[in-house]
N, C-alpha and C positions, 0 to 999 in steps of 0.2 A: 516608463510609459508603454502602452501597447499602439505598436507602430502599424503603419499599412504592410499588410504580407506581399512579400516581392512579385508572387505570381500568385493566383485565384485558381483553386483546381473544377474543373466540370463538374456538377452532382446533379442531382436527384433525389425526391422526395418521397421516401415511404419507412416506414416505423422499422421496419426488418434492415433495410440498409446501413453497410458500414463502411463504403466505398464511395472515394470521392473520385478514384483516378482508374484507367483502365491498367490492369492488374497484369494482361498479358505480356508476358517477357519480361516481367520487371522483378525486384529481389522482393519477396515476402517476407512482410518484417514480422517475427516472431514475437519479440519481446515487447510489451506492451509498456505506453506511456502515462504517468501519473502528475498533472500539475496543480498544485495547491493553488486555491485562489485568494486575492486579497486588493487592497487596493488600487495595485497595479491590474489587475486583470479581471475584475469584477462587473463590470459595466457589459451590458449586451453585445457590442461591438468586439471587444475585445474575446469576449466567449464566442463567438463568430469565428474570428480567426485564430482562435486557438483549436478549436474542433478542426478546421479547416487543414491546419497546421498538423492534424493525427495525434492529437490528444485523445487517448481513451477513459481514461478517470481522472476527476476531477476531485478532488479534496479539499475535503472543510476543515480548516483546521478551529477546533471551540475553545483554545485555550486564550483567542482573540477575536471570539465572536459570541453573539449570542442564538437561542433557538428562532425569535421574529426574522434576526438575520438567515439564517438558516433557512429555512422557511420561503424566503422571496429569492434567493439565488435558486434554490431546486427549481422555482417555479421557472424561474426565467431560462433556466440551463436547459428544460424540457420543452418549453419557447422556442430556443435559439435553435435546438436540435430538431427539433421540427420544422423551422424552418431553413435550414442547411441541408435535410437530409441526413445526416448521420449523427448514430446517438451514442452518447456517455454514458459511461456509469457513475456516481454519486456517493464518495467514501466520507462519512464523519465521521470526525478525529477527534472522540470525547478528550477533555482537560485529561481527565482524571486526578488520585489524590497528589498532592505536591506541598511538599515542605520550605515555608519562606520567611526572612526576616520579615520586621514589621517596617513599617514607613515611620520614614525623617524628614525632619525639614533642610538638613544639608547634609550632606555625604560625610563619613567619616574616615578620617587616615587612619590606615593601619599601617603602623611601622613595624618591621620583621623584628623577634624577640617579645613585644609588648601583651598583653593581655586584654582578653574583651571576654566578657559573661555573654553565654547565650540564656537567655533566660524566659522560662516556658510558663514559669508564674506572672501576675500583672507585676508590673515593672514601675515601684515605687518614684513619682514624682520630685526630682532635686530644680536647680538652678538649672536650664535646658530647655527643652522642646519634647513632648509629649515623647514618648518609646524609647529615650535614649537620657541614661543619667551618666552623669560625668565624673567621675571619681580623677584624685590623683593621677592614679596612673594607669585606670580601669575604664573603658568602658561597656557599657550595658546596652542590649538591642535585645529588643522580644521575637519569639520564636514561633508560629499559628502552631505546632506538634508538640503537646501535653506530654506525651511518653517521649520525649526527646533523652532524657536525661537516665531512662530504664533499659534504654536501649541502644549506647551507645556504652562501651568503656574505656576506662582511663589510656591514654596512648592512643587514642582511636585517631581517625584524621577523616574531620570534616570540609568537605567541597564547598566553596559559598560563590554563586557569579561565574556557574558553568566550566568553576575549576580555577578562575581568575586568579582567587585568594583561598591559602592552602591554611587549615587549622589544627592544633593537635591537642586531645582533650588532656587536662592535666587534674581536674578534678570535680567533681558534681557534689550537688548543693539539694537540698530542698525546692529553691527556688531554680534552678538550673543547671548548666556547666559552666568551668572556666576552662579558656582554652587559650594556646599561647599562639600567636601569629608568626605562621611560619614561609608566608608570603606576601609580601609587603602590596600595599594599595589602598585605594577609594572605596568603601563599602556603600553603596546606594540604600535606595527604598527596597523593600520588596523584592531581594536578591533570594534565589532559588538557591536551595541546599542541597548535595548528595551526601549520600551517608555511605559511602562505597561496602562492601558484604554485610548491610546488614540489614536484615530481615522488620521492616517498619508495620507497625500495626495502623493501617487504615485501609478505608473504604476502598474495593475495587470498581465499586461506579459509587459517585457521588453524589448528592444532589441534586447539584448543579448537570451532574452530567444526567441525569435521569429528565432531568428540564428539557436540555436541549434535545434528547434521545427520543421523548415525548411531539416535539414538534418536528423531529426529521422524519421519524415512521410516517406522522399523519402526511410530511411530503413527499415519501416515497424513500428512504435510502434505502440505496442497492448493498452496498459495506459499512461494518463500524470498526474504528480503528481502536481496539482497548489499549491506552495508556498504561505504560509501568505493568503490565501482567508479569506477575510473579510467581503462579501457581494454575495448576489447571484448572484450582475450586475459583479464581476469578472469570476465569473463560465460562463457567458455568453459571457464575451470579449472573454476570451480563446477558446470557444466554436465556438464562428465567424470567429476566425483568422483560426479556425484545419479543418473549411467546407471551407473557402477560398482556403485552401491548399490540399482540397479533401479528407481529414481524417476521418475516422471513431473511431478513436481513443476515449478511455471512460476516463474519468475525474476524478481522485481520489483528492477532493479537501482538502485538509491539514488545521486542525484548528490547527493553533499556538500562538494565542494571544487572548484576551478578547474580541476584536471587535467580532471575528469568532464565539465566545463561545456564546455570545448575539444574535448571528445572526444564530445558529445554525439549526434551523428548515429551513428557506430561503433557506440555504447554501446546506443543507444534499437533499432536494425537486429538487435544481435546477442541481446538481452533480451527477454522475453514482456512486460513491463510496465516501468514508471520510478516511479519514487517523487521529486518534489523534497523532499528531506529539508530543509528550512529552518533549523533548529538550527544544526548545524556550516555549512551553509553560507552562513549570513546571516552568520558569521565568517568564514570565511575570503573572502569578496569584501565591496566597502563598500555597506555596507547600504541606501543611496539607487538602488542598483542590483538590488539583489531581485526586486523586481516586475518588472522587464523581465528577466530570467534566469528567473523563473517562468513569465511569458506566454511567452518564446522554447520553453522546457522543452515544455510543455501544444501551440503550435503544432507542434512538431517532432513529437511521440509523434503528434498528430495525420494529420498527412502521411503517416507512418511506418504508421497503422492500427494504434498499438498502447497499450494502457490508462495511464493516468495519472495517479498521486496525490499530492494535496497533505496534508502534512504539517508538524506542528509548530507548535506556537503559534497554532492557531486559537480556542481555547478556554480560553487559559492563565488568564485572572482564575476560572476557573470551579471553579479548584482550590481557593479558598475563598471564592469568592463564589456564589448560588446565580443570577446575571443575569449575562450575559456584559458588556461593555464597545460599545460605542457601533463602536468601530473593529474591533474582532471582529467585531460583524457585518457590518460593509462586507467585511474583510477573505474570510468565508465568500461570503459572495454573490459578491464576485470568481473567486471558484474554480466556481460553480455556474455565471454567466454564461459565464464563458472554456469551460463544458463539459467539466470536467475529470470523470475516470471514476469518482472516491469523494473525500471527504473523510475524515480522519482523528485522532482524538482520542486522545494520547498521556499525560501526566502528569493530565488529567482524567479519566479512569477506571484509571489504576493507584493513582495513589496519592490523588486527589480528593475532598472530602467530596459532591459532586453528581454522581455518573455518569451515573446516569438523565438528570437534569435536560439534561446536554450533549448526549447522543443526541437529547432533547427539541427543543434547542434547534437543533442542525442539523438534523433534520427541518424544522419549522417554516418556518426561512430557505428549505432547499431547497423548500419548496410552496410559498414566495412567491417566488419568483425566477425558477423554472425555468418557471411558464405566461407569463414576461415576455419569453423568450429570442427568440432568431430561428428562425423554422420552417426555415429555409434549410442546406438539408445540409452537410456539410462538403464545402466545394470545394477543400480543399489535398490528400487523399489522390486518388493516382495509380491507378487501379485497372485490371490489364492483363490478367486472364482473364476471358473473355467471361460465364464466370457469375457473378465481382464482378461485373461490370458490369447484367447480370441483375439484381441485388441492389439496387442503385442503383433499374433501374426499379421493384421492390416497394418499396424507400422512400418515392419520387414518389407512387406507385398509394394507398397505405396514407395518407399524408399527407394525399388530395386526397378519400378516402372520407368522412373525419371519424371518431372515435370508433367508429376499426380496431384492427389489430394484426397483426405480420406471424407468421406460423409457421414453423418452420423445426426440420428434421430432421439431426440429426448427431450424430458419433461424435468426431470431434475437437475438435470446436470452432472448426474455423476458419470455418464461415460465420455463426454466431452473432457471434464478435469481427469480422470485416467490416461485419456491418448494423450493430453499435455502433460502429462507426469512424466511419459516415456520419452518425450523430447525426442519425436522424429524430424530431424531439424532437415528443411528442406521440403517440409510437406505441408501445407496447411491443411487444419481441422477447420472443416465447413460445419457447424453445430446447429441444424435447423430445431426450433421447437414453437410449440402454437402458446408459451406460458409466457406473460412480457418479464414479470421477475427474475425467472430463472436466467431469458437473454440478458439482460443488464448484468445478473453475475459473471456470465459467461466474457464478459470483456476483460476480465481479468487473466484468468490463467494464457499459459507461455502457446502462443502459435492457433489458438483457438479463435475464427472469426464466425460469431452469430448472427442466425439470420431467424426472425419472426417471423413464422409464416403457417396458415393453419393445415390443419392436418386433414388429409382424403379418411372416409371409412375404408377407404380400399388402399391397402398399403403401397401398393404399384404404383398408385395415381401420384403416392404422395414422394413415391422417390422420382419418378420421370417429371412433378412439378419441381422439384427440388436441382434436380440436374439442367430444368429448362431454365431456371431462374441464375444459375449461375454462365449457362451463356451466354444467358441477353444482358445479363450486367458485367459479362467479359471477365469472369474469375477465371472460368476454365472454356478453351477453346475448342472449337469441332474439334472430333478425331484426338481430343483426350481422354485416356482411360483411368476412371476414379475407382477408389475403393468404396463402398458402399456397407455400411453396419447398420442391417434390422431387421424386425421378425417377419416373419413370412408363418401363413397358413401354410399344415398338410395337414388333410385330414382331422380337422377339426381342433388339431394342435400347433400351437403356438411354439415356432423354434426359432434361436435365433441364426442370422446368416450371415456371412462375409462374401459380399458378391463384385463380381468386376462392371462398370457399367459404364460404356463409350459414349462419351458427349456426342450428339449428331447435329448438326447442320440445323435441323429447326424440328420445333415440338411434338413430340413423340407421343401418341393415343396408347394406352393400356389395349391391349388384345382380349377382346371379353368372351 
């Protein structure tokens, strides 16, 4: 249930706002927060105080919704944040394709040693219940994956129920595989398969996902979360379909299986974002190996300058316990150290009895962790236009002021996601721009806070509105000295500038 929040923070109301609390002297939280919605936290009230709460992105997950669903939460998310004063961003999390038995009318035992057919042809009618025939000592359950049996070989070992029940192929059929049970239990309806390294021929967006994808554009999503990307030609399908559909929408491509993790560099190059979806893929690789395919993930998005989220299972006792676990929080704080761009809470705020609580409690962690970090910029990203490299030096500069902040003016967003690439941890990125798309993306990357706000013809006006606006909202205080990134007129030429510019006391007129 989503409970009353212990305290109500002061706000304010206007579209560019992202602050609910006065910011001076307090720890800036860099790491951005992601909460899936769902029954638990769906309702107006609850999006109220989870916003409240510093929730920055909010995720659809559509592998339990549909696009009408879809649809009326954006509307009412952009309601609530309107009327709160501070606004989200908006991440759906197409199905994608996915390999599952068919449905039973009762579960079946599988005893360790015995045999079951997976079978990808229609599945001949005996004494039984529709999708399942009962042989001797055999049973048979249908498969929705036609190439199941080309694509997997003999010895192979199939995942069924998230890894619950372990399979091993011992020989294919025309009509399917046989495979011997090599971990005993209840097989249900509609149990989810992995097929751990191996390369599955289906749809990178589906259908269904092009349905929902359909009705989110027309509500505006800010992110899409692509499901099982395996290849960087997926990142491109979905990429073709979201310009087809006149989206600007940015790509968080999800590695969940081994294909993806081989393919990692392709994948993370052709992508706006990464997601390590830990769930399926703490299944399909062996699980003592996680942590080092998460740290590799997080280095590489790194290097690469592009945002990075961890997901799954950070919070999972919290779904009925109101205190996380001992190794949860080691596990968050790993994600906060390594500087990954958000952390994420999934089955804790959909279906959870503490939502609050969990937003709570990653807060918390993240303000003990991240004043612990290393000041030391990122030294793996390559950076080869001279005004990256600019950038760099206003990280250095901002850094070495103390109890700064760098500013920066854009329309794309790409130099905002640069200065958060370099993780100058301790500084906030003020990212002003006059495009509302572009702010809504901009809630994502690590340490970047956006502000909507339109633009002077005269570029002075538009940084001394910019610096007036963060002291009447108390980001930065008289008599602080910020970094400042943009172009300035000489002479009829356009250059760009890294300038120092002191907060004052009260609004400051351009010199004409």
């Amino acid at each position: 249930m989503c409970k009353a929040p212990a305290f109500v923070f002061a706000h304010f109301a206007k579209i560019g706002s992202r602050t609910l609390t006065d910011n001076t002297g307090s720890h800036y939280r860099h790491t951005k927060i992601i909460a899936t919605l769902g029954p638990s936290t769906q309702s107006d009230p609850c999006l109220e105080k989870l916003i409240h709460r510093g929730v920055d992105v909010f995720r659809l997950n559509m592998a339990h919704g549909s696009g009408s669903w879809a649809s009326d939460i954006i509307r009412r998310i952009r309601q609530v944040s309107d009327s709160v004063g501070r606004q989200v961003a908006v991440m759906m999390d197409v199905k994608g394709p996915e390999i599952r038995t068919g449905p039973l009318d009762e579960p079946i035992e599988l005893i360790a040693g015995s045999r079951i057919h997976l079978k990808t042809a229609p599945v001949a009618v005996a004494a039984g219940p529709p999708d399942v025939v009962t042989h001797p000592a055999v049973a048979s359950v249908s498969v929705n994956y036609r190439e199941l049996a080309g694509d997997v070989g003999v010895g192979a070992t199939i995942l069924v129920d998230s890894g619950l029940l372990r399979l091993k192929v011992l020989e294919k059929d025309s009509e399917g595989i046989l495979c011997e049970v090599l971990t005993p239990g209840m097989l249900g309806s509609r149990r989810h398969i992995n097929l751990p390294g191996v390369h599955v021929n289906l749809p990178a967006v589906t259908d269904k996902d092009k349905e929902d994808l359909r009705a989110g554009v027309e509500a505006g999503i800010d992110f899409v979360a692509l499901s099982f990307a395996r290849s960087a030609a997926d990142v491109q399908t979905l990429r073709s379909f979201l310009a087809q559909l006149g989206s600007t929408a940015r790509i968080v491509a999800k590695i969940e299986e081994q294909t993806g993790v081989r393919q990692m560099t392709e994948i993370i190059r052709e992508a706006d974002a990464l997601m390590v979806a830990r769930g399926d893929l703490g299944i399909e690789i062996d699980y003592h190996e996680l942590p080092l395919i998460q740290t590799q993930l997080v280095r590489e998005c790194q290097a690469e300058g592009k945002p990075v989220i961890i997901a799954t299972h950070l919070l999972e006792s919290m779904i009925q316990s109101p205190m996380p676990t001992r190794a949860e929080i080691s596990d968050v704080s790993t994600a906060v150290r390594e500087q990954a761009d958000a952390v994420m809470l999934s089955g804790e705020t959909t279906t959870g009895a503490y939502p609050l609580e969990s937003v709570q409690v990653l807060k918390s962690i993240i303000g003990s962790i991240e004043p612990s970090v290393s000041l030391a910029l990122n030294s793996r990203i390559i950076l080869h236009e001279p005004k990256a490299k600019m950038l760099r030096s206003a990280a250095v500069l901002a850094q070495e002021l103390g109890q700064s902040g760098i500013i920066v003016f854009t329309r794309s967003g790409f130099l905002p996601y640069v200065l958060a690439a370099l993780r100058p941890r301790g500084v906030p990125i003020y990212a002003f721009t006059d495009v509302e798309d572009t702010f809504r993306q901009l809630l994502l990357p690590w340490g970047v806070e956006p502000f909507l706000m339109e633009f002077s013809e005269d570029p002075e006006q538009t940084i001394l509105d910019a610096i007036d606006y963060l002291r009447r909202r108390k980001w930065a205080a008289p008599g602080t000295w910020l970094v400042a990134i943009t172009n300035v007129l000489a002479n009829d030429t356009v250059i760009d500038s890294l300038q120092l510019r002191q907060v004052k006391s009260t609004h400051v007129q351009p010199v004409l």
